[in-house]
N, C-alpha and C positions, 0 to 999 in steps of 0.2 A: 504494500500500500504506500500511496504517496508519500514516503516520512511521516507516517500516521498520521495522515491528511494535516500536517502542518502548514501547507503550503497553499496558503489563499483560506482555508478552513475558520481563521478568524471575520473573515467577512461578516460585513453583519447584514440584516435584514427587517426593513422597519415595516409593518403593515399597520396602517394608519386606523388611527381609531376616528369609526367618519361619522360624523357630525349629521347624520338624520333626524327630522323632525321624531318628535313621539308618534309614534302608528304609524311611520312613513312604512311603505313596500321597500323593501329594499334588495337588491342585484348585488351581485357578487362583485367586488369595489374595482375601480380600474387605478391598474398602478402606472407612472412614467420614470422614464428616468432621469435624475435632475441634471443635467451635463454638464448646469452654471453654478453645480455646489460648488465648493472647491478648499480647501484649505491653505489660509495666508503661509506658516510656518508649521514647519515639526520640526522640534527641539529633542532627543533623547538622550542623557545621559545614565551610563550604565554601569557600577560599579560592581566590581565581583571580588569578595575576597576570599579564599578557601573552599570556591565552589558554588561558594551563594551569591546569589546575583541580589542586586536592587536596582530596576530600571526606573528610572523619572524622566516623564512624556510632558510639555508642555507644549500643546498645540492651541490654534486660532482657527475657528471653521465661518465661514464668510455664506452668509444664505445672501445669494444676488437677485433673490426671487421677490416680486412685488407680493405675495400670499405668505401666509404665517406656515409653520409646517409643525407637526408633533405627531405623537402615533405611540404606538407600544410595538418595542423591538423584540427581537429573536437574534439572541447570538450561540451559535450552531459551538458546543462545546469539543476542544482537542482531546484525542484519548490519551490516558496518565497524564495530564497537569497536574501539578501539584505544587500550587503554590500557598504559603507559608502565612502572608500578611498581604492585605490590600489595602489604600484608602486611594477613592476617588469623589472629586470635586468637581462639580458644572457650577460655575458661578457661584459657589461657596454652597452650594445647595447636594448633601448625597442624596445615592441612589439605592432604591432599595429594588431587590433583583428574587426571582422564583428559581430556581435548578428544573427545568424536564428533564425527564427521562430519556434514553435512548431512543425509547420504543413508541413515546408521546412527542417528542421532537420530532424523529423520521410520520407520524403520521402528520405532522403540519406542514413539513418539507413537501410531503408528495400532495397534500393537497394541493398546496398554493402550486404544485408543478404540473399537476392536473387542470389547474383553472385557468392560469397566467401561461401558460403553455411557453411559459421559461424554465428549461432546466437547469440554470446555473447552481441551485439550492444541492445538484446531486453533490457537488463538491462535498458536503456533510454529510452526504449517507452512511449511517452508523457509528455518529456520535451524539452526545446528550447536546443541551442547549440549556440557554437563561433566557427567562423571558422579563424585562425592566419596563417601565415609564420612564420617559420621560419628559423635560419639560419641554413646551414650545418654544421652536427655532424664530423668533420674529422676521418679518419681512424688511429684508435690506438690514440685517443685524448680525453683530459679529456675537460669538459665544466660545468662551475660552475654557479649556479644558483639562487638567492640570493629575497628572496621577502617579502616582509612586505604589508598587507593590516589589513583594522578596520573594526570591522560589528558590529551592534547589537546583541546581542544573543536571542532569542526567550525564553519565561519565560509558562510553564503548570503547574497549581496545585502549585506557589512557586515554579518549581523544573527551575533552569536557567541550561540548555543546551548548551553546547561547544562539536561542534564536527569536528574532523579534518581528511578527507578522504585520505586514504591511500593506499588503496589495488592495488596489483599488480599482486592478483592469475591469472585473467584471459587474463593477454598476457606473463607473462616469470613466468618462476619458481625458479631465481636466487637469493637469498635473499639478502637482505642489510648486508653491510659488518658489520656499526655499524648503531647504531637509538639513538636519545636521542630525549624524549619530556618531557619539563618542564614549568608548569604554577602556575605562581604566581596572587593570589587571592587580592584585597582590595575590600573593602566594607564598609558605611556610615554606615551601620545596621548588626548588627552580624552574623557572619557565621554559620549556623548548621551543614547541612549534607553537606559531599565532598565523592563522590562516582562515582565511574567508574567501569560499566560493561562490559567493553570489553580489560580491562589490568590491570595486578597486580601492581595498581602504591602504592610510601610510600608517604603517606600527614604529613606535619608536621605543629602542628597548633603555631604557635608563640606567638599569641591572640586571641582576640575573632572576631577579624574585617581582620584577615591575613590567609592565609593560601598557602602552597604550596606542588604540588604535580608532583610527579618526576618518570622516569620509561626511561629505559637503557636498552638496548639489542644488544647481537653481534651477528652476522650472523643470524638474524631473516628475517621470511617469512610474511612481513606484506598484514597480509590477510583479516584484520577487520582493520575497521575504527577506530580511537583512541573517546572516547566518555568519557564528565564528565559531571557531575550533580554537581549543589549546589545550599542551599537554604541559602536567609537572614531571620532574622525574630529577633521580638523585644521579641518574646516570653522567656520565661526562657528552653520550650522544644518544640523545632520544629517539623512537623510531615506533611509529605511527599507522595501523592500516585500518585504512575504509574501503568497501565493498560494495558489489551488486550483481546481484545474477538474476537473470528471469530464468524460468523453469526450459529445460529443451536447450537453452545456449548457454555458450561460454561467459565467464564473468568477466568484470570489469575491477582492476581497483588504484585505487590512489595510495600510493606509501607516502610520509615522510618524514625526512632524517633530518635532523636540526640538532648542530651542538650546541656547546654552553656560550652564553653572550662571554663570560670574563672566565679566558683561559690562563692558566699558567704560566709562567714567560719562557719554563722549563721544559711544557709541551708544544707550545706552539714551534710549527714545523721551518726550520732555518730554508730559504728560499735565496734565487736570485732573481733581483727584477731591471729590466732591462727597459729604457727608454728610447724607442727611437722616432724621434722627431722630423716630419719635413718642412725643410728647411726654403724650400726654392721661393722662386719671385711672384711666388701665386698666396704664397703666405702671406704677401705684405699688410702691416697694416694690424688691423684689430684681432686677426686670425692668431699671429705668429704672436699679440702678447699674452692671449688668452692660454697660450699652448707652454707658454714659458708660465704660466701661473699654475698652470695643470703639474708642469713640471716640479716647482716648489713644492706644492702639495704634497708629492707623491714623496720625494725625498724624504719631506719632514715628519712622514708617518711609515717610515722602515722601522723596523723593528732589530733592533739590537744586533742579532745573531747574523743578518742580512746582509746580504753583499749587494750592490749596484754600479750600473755605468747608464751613460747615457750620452748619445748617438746623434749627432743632428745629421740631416743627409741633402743636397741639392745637387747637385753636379757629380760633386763628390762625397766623400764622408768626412767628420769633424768628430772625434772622440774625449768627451771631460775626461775620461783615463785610458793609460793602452791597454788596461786590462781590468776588472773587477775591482771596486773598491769596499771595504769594509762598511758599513751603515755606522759603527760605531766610533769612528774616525772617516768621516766623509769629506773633508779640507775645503774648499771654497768653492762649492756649489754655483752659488749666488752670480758671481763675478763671471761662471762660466756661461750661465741660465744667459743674463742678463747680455751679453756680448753675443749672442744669438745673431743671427739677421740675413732677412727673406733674401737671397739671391739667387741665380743660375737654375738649372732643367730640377727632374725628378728622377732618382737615380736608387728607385727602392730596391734592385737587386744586389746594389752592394752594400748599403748598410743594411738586410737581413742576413747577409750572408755573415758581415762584420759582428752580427748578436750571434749570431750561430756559431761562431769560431769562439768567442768567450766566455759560452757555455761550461759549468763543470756537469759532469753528467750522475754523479751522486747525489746533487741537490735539485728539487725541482725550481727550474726558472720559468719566470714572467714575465713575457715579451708585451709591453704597452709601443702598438704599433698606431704611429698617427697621420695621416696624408689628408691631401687635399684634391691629388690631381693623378693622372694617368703617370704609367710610365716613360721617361722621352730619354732616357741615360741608360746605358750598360746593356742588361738583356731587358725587351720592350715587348717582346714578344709572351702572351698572355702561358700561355701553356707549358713552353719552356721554362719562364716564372717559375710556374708550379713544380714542374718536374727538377729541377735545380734543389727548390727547395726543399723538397720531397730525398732527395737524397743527400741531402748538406743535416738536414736539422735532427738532434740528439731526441729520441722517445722522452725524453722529461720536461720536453719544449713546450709551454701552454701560448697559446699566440692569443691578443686579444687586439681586434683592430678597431680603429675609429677613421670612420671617412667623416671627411670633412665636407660639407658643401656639396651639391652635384656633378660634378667632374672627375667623381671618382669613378675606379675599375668595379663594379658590384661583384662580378664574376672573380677577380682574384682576392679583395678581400673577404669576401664568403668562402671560399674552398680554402684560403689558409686559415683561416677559424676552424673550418670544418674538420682538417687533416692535422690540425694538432689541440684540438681538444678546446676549442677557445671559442668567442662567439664574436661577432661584429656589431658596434652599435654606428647608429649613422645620427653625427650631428648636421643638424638644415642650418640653413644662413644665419636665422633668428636665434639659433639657440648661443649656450654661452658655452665654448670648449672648456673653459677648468672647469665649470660645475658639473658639466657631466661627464670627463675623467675622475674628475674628485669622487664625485657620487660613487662611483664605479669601485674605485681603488679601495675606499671605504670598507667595501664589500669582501675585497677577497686580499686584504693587508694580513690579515692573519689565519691562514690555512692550517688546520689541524687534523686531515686526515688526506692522503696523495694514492693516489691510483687504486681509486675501490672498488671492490665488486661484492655482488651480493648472491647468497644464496636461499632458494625458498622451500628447503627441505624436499617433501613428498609431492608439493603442490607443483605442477605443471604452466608456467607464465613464459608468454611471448606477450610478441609488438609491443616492447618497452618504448617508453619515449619521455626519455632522451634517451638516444639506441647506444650513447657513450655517456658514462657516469661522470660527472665533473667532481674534480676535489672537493673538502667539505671547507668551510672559514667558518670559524667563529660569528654567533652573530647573525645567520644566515639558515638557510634551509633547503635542501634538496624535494623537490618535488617530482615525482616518478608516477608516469600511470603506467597500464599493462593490460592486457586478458590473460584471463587463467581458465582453467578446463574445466576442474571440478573443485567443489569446494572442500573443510574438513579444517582439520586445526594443522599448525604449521608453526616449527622454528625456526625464523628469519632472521642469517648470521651475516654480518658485516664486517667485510675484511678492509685491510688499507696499509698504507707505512705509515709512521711517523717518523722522521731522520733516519730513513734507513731501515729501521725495525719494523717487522706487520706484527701488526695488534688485530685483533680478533672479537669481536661482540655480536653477541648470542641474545636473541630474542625469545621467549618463548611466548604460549597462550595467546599465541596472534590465530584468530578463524578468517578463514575466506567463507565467506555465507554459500549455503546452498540455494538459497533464494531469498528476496527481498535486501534491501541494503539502503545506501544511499543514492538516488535515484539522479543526481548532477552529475556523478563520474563515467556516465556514457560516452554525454556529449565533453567533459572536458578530454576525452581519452581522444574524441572523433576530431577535433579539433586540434591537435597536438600533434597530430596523426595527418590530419591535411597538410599544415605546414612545414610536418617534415617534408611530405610528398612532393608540394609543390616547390622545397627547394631544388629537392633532387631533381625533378622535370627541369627547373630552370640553368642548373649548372650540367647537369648531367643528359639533357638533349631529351626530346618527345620519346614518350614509350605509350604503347598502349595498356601494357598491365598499368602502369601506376595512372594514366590518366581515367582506366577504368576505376583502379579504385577511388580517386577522387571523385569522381563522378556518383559511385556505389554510397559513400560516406556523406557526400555534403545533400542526395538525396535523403538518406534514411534519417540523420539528426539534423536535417536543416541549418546547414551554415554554405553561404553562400559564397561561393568560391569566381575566379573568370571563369571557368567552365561550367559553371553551374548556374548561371542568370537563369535558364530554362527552367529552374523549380520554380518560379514565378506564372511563366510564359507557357512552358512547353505540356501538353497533353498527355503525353505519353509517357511516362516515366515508373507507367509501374508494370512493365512488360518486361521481358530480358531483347525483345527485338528492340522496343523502344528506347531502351539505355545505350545499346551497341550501335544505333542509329546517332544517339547525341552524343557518344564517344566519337565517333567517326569524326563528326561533324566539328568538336570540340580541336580535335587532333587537327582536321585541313584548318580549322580558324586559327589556329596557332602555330602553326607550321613556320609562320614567314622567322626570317634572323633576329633573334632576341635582341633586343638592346642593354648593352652591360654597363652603361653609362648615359647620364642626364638624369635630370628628376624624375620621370616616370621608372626608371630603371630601380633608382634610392626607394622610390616608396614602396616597388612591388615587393625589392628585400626585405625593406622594414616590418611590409604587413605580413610577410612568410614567418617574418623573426617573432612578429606578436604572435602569431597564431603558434607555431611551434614550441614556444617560453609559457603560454598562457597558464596561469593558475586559476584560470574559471572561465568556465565554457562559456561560446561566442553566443551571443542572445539575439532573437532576428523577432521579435514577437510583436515588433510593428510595424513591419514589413505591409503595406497596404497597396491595393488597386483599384482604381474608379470601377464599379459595379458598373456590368452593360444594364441587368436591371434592376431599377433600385431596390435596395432591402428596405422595407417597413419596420419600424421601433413600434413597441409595445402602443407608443401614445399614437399611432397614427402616421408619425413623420418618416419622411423618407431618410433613411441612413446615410446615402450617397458614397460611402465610403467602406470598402468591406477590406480586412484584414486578411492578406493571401497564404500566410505563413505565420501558426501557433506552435507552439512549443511547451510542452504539457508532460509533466514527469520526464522521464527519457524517451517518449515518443514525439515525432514531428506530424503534423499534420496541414496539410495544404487545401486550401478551395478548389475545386474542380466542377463545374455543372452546379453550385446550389451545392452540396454536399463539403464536409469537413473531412481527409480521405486523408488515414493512418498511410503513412510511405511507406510501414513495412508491408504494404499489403501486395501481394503478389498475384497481380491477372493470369497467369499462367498456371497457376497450381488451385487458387482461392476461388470460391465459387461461394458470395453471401450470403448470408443467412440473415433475412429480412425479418427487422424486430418493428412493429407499429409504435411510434410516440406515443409516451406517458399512457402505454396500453396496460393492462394488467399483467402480460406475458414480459413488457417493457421495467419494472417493476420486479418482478421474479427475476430477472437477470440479474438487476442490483441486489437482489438477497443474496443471489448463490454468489454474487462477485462483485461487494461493495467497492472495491476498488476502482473497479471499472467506471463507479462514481464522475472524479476527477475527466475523465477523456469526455465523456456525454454531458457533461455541462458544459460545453462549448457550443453547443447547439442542437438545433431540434432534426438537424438530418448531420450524425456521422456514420463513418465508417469506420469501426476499429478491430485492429487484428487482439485476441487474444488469448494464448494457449492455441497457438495455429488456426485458430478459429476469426475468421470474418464474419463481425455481424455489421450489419445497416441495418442503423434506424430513420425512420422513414414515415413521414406525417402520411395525414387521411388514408390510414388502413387500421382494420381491426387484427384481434388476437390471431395470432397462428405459431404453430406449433417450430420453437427453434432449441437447439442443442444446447442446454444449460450444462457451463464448464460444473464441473465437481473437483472439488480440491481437496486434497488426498492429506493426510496425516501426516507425508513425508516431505510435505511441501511446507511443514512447520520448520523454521531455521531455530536452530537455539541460538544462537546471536540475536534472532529479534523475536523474543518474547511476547507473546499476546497482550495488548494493556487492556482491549474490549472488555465493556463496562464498566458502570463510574461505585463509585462505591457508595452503600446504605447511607449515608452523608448528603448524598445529594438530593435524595427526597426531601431536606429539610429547608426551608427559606431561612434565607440570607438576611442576617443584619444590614443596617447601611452603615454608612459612614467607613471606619475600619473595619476591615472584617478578617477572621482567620479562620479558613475552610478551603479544603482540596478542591481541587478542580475552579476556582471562582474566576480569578482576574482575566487570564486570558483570553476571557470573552468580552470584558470590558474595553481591553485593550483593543479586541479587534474592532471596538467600535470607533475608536482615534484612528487604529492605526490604516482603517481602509480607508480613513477620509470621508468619516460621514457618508459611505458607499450604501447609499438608501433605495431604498426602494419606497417612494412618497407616492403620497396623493394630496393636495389641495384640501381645506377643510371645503362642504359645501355651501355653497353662498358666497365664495371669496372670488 
């Protein structure tokens, strides 16, 4: 199940209480959607300290509506919450709130989805709910909302989980004006890993027992739940697994390794790092000072043990030592930096060759390679380049390049990143070269683990990505996905040197699930997986294996690739003729001579480099196309605008004909099995397979594949007889434990004001945190 329907599950749902004369007749109420609700700000801060979290939400929700709005809500409850203390406040005024049942919630849900003939409600099938008052929203009035509750956080595998439900796609499409969410971390026991798959947050580690992680947004469409991971551990390297398998295929999982923020001066791994600079007449100017500031930097955060030289190169080469210098006697840096200066050609094969000759090959070195410009000195020729370097350079060589500007070679520095373990970042005109060398350096100054590998006992894992393991630094964090075959419990040991010596660290009571997991590590695996692909295509020339599997990939988890624009466009793509057709097609469109240089060139790197580096899957969920005919909203109005590409759990699903149409569905083998809308047979599917919940709340005709089974659901038709899946005993993982059902507690009503009782807030919250996501009506008479 979706993360135990965490994901959108807070949603709330307001059915208005309407205002009929006494004795009036009254119809079953019509709902609209407000589109001009919208929320001024969201404010969350989150403090967690040993596990316990305490979130504080102070939002502003803005009614732009000329009519007053109030009602009595339904907030659909998550399974196992279990939070500690609540108080909330609307206008200094609490709330006082009812628990339903599973079994009396789900009959409210399917009503209003039998009447309203919306099934977004299935989102909650088979969880409880609260049902509260509230007060009226005035017309043209702001109402400010302010809440603080504590819970426990739930802990899998070491990884502690904090996650804060936000989404508001499925009642307005109005974004938040601004968002700010910020949590600060303490912990008894050291912090490893801090990682969030679902936003680009910045963590800053202060220590080894702090941590804080921060992420801002303006006019943002919160449409994912905000989600962080962190592990403690006494270990010197932490080591981390999350999982997911559907029943019938191979799994998916995410590892990750993160050692201690403050190492030892005695472990940390002696290194050489090597700077070499270009120097030529394309430098002039603000480039070459920014390059001499990167330069200082880098010196002034060696580490003791450290040896350095550093290289300028134009014509010729110009060396601050003829040979490696000590870090802890480094002599007058400064005077050399600073006498720098942009003149003559680009002459990068002999000052790599000059860092490769001063290589010692006991210690691992770090090549900071910097250019701006094409080759025009020495060897020019791209290939030879390569193959030069390729048998000049020592196995302990890690090369890290930065192109400068667009005039660089993409193609050479990508495959020397690639052939010695290193990656390339590309600074644009705008950016500032020391901040983001500095950035960079920051990162990997202090290496505590050199040439790792891992082993995953009994358990069977390919398509690693990154397919080369990079050293570990301090500070930092390896992130690794994979598929694995089958699941079972697994000791996961990590090898490496430190100075020479390998050290050895054993994992135990790591499970790969047999089914169910974390449902995001699909699509970040798919994604990780394209950009390798698409590097490889771009340096290593058209293939059709690998263009098919891009093509295979950015269909089935919808991430949109050059070759892939047709998920949008193309009709065909759930055929094996119709994918071999848009391969074909993909291959002549891209046939003609790549370009290795100019901006277009820089970006395609760069966006290969994102996709391949990504720590959270690509999101395409507003991806939209002009409807040829229009969709009708609830209230009458024409939609004008339909969404061609969802993204729902680890499935993708695309618009095709009026129909929402799972990509893993296969025309060739699949033959549908037609379920009638909000039928009673429609209804029995959700019993046997409340999961299936999440996919059919996206509209009233999809198609979705599950347990090899294709069903379509399908308006104006009655009951008929379809193939209810049956889910067997073995399809229970013991990794994810049943929480279904709330506990004898929940029969009872809620205090207001502060309250402390299981299962409460999170439903509160979902009312903040969807953004006043209502489902209104107008009082009568207004």
């Amino acid at each position: 199940m979706r993360k135990l329907l965490l994901s959108l599950l807070f949603a709330l749902v307001l059915v208005l209480a309407i205002g009929f004369p006494a004795g009036a007749q009254t119809d079953p109420p019509e709902f609209i959607f407000p589109r001009d609700l919208h929320i001024a700000y969201q404010r969350v801060d989150v403090s967690i300290d040993n596990q316990v979290a305490t979130t504080r939400i102070d939002q502003l929700f803005v009614n732009d509506n000329d009519f007053m709005m109030e009602g009595t809500y339904l907030f659909p409850l998550p399974e196992g919450a279990a939070v500690t203390e609540l108080t909330m406040w609307v206008d200094g005024v609490p709330i006082e709130a009812k628990v339903l049942g599973a079994e009396e919630a789900r009959n409210i849900y399917d009503t209003i989805v039998r009447q309203m003939r919306d099934p977004a409600l299935l989102e909650y099938v088979g969880t409880s709910a609260i049902q509260a008052n509230v007060f009226p929203i005035p017309a043209n009035a702001e109402r400010r909302i302010e809440i603080e509750y504590t819970q426990v956080l739930p802990a899998e595998n070491g990884l502690i989980h904090y996650l804060y439900p936000q989404s508001t796609d499925l009642y307005t499409n109005l974004p938040l004006d601004s968002q700010s969410i910020r949590v600060e971390i303490a912990s008894r026991d050291e912090i490893r890993t801090v990682y969030s798959p679902s936003h680009a947050v910045a963590i800053d580690r202060p220590d080894a027992f702090h941590a804080v992680a921060g992420y801002e947004a303006q006019n943002v469409q919160p449409d994912r739940d905000f989600e962080l991971f962190y592990s403690v551990t006494a270990d010197d390297i932490g080591l981390n697994l999350l999982t997911f398998k559907e029943p019938g295929e191979d799994g998916f999982f995410l590892l990750l390794v993160a050692p201690t923020v403050e190492v030892d001066p005695d472990e940390v791994i002696a290194k050489d790092v090597l700077l070499v600079i270009d120097t030529s007449g394309s430098m002039h100017g603000e480039k070459l000072a920014q390059a001499q500031e990167a330069a200082r930097f880098v010196v002034d955060n060696l580490n003791p043990q450290d040896q350095f030289n550093i290289i300028s190169f134009s014509t010729g080469t110009r060396n601050f030592a003829p040979e490696l210098v000590p870090a802890s006697e480094p002599g007058d840096t400064d005077s050399f930096i600073n006498s720098l200066e942009a003149i003559g050609g680009t002459n990068i094969s002999q000052a790599l060759l000059e860092a490769y000759n001063q290589m010692e090959d006991d210690r691992p070195a770090t090549i900071i390679f910097l250019t701006d410009g094409l080759p025009t000195e020495g060897i020019v020729d791209t290939p030879l380049l390569l193959n030069t370097f390729e048998q000049s350079a020592p196995d302990n060589a890690r090369l890290f390049a930065f192109g400068v500007g667009y005039d660089v070679d993409t193609f050479l520095l990508d495959s020397l990143a690639e052939n010695h373990r290193g990656t390339t970042t590309y600074v644009r005109p705008e950016q500032d070269i020391s901040e983001v060398v500095s950035s960079f350096y920051a990162k990997v100054s202090t290496p505590v683990l050199a040439n790792i590998s891992l082993d995953f006992g009994d358990i069977v894992v390919e398509q690693l990505y990154p397919p080369e393991l990079p050293d570990l630094f301090a500070g930092t964090q390896l992130v690794l996905t994979g598929r694995y075959r089958e699941g079972g419990p697994a000791t996961i040991t990590l090898r490496g040197e430190v100075n020479g010596q390998e050290e050895t660290f054993a994992y135990e009571d790591n499970t790969f699930r047999t089914s169910g997991g974390d449902d995001f590590i699909p699509r970040l695996w798919a994604t990780r997986a394209i950009g390798h692909l698409l590097t490889q295509i771009r340096l290593h020339g058209e293939n059709t294996e690998l263009v098919q599997s891009v093509v295979n990939l950015s269909i089935r988890y919808g991430i949109i690739t050059p070759y892939t624009s047709y998920l949008i466009e193309e009709d065909d793509i759930f055929s094996e003729i119709g994918r071999r057709t848009i391969t074909e097609e993909a291959e002549a469109e891209f046939a003609f001579p790549r370009l290795f240089s100019g901006e277009d060139a820089v970006e395609e790197a760069a966006a290969e480099r994102n996709l391949s580096a990504a720590e959270a899957p690509i999101e395409v969920t507003r991806v939209v196309i002009e409807t040829v005919e229009m969709e009708v909203q609830a209230d009458g109005e024409p939609a004008g605008v339909q969404e061609a590409v969802q993204q729902v759990g680890s499935k993708t699903f695309v618009w095709r004909n009026g129909v929402w149409m799972d990509t893993a569905y296969d025309a060739d083998t699949m033959t549908p099995e037609e379920v009638g809308f909000a039928t009673d047979t429609y209804f029995d599917l959700l019993t046997a397979a409340p999961e299936l919940g999440q996919y059919l709340a996206i509209g009233e005709q999809v198609l979705v594949v599950y347990r090899d089974v294709a069903y379509q659901i399908v308006t104006g038709e009655g009951d008929r007889e379809v193939t209810l899946p049956v889910i067997s005993n073995s399809d229970d993982d013991p990794a994810n434990p049943s929480n279904s059902g709330a506990s004898a507690e929940t029969d009872n009503k809620l205090s207001t004001g502060t309250c402390t009782a299981a299962m409460i807030f999170p439903l509160f919250l979902g009312v903040l945190a969807a953004g006043f996501g209502l489902r209104l009506r107008r009082k009568k008479g207004d």
